[in-house]
C-alpha positions as CSV (number, residue, x, y, z in Angstrom):
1,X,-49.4,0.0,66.4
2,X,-46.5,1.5,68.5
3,X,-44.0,0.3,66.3
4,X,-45.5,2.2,63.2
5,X,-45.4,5.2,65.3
6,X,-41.9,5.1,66.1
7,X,-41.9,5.1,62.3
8,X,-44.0,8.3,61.9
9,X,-42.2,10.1,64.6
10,X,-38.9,11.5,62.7
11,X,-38.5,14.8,60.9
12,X,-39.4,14.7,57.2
13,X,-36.6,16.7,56.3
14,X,-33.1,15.2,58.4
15,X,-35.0,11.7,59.4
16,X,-34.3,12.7,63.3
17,X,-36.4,11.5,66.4
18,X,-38.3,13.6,67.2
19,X,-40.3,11.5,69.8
20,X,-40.7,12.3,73.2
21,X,-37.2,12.3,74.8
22,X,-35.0,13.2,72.1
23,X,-34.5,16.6,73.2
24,X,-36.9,17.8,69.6
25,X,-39.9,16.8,70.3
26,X,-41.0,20.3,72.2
27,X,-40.4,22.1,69.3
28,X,-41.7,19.8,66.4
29,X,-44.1,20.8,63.9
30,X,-46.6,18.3,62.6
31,X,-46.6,18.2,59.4
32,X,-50.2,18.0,57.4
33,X,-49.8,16.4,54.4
34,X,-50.4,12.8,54.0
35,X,-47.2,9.8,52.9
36,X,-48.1,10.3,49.0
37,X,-48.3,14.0,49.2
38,X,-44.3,14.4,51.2
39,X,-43.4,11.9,48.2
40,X,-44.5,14.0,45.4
41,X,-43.0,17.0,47.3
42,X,-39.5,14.8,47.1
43,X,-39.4,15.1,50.7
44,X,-36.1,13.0,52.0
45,X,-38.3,10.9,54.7
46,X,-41.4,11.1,53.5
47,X,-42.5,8.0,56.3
48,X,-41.5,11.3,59.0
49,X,-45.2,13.2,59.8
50,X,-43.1,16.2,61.5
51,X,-40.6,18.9,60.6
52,X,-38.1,19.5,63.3
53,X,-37.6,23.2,64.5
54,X,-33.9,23.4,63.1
55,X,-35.2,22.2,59.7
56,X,-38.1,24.5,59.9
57,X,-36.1,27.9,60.0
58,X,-33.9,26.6,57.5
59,X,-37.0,25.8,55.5
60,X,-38.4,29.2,56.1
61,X,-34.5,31.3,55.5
62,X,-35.1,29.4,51.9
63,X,-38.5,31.0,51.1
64,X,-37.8,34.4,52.0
């Protein structure tokens, strides 16, 4: 089990650690949408359930 969370525990977007101690995790953002869902979105690390904060405001400079 903790090995699969290491796994989980990367951003989506860059593939960075963001677990606790990597100087990211504060500022993480889960993400909500399930393994299949992050593939179909062509999301880079689709194994990653969070978005780090750097890749989140470059996410959100895109959409505006």
């Amino acid at each position: 089990m903790r090995r699969n969370m290491k796994n989980t525990e990367v951003c989506n977007e860059c593939g960075r650690n963001v677990n606790l101690g990597s100087g990211l995790f504060v500022n993480r953002v889960l993400d909500m949408d399930d393994r299949k869902t992050r593939k179909e979105n062509n999301k880079p690390f689709p194994k990653g359930n969070y978005i780090c904060r750097e890749c989140e405001e470059k996410l959100n400079d895109l959409r505006w």
